[in-house]
C-alpha positions as CSV (number, residue, x, y, z in Angstrom):
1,X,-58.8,4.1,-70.2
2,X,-56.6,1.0,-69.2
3,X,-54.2,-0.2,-66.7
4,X,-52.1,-2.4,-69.1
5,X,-49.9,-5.6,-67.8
6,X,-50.0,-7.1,-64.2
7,X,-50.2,-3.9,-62.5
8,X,-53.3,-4.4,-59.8
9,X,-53.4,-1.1,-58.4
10,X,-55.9,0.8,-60.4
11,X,-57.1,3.6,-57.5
12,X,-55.5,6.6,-59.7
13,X,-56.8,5.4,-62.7
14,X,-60.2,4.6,-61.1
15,X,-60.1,8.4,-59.4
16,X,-58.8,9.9,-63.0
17,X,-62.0,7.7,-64.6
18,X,-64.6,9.1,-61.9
19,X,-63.4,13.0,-62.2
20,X,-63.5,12.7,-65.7
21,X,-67.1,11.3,-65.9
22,X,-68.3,13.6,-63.5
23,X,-66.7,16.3,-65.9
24,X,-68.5,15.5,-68.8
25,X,-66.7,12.8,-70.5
26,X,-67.7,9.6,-71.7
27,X,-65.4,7.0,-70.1
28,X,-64.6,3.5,-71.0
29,X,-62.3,1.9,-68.3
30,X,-61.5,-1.3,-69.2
31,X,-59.8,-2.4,-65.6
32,X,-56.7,-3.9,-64.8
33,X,-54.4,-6.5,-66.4
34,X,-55.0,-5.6,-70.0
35,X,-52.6,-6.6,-72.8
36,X,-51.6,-3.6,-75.8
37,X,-53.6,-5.5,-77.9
38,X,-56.7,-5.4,-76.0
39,X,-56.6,-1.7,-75.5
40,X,-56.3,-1.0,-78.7
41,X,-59.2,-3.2,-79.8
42,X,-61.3,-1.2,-77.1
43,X,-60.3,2.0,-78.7
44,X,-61.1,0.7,-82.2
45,X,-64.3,-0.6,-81.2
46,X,-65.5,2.3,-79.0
47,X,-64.5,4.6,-81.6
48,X,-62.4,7.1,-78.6
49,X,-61.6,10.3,-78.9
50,X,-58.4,9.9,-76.3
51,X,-56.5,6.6,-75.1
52,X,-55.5,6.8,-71.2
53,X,-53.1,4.8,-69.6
54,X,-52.1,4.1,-65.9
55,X,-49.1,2.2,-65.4
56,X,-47.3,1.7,-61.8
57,X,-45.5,-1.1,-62.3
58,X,-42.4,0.3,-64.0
59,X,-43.2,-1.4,-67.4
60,X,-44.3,1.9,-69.3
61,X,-41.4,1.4,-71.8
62,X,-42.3,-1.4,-72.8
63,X,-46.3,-1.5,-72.7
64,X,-47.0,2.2,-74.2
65,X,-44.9,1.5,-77.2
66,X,-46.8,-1.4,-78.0
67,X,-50.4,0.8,-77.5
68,X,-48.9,3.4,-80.2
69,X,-47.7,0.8,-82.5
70,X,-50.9,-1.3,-82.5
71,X,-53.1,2.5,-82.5
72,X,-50.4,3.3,-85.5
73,X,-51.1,0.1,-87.3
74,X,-54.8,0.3,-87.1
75,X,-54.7,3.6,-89.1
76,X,-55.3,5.4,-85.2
77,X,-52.2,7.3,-85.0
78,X,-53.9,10.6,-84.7
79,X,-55.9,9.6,-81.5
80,X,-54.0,10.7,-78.6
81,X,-52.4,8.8,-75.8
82,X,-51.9,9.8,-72.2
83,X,-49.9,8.1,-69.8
84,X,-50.1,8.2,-66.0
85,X,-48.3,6.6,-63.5
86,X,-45.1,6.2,-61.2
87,X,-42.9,7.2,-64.5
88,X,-39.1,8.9,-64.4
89,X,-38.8,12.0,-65.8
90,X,-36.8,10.8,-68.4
91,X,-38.8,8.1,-69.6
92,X,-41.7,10.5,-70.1
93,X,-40.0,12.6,-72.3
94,X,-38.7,9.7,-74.0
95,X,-42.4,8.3,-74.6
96,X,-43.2,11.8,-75.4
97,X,-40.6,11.6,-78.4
98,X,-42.5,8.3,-79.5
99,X,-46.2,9.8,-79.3
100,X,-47.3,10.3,-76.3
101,X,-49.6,13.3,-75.8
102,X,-49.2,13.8,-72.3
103,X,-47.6,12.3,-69.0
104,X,-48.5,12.5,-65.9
105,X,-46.7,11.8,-62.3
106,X,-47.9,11.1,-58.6
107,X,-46.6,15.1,-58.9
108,X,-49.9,15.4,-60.8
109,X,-52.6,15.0,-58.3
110,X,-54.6,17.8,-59.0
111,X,-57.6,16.0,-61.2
112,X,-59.2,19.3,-62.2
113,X,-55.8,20.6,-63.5
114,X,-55.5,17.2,-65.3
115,X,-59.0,17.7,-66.4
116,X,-58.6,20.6,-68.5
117,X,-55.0,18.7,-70.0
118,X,-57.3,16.1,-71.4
119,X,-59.2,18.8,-73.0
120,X,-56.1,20.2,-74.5
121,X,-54.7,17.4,-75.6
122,X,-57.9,15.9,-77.4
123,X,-58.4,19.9,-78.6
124,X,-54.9,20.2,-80.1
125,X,-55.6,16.6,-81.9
126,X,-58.5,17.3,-83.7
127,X,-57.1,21.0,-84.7
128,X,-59.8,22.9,-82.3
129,X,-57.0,24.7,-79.7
């Protein structure tokens, strides 16, 4: 998990990293001002099951294509991406057509509900749903 670009305010994804320890993930959050390339080299390195983003600075158009191009280029394509953050409907079914598994919204607060999506998403990636 990663907040990528200058966003500073990593609350949500610090809450979203907590719940999902506490369920029974391993997490590796990363922190705050990372760059695509970064991420990526975390995934690579931590050899994830599940890439999760938090983005509230409005640059999700820009940043999450760069995390599935860089994923794609490694040969990672079939690890899944989840984005969270203060994102327009719209956009997240437009980063939805690029790749991503799942978005999530300030709508989105309940953390057990989001919980089990994780679980669905990383379920349906590696053909166990």
């Amino acid at each position: 998990m990663g907040k990528p670009g200058l966003d500073g305010h990593s609350n949500g994804a610090e809450q979203v990293a907590v719940r999902a320890r506490d369920a029974g993930f391993e997490v590796i959050y990363r922190g705050i001002r990372l760059t695509p390339e970064q991420i990526v080299a975390a995934a690579i390195a931590e050899d994830v099951h599940c890439v999760g983003l938090s983005i509230l600075s409005g640059s999700h158009m820009e940043l999450v294509p760069d995390v599935l191009e860089g994923l794609r280029a490694a040969g990672l394509d079939d690890i899944p991406v989840i984005v969270g953050g203060i994102i327009p409907e719209s956009d997240g079914k437009r980063l939805m057509e690029q790749g991503v598994a799942a978005v999530y919204t300030p709508k989105d607060f309940g953390l057990t509900a989001i919980m089990g999506g994780i679980v669905d998403v990383i379920r349906k990636a590696n053909d166990l749903s």
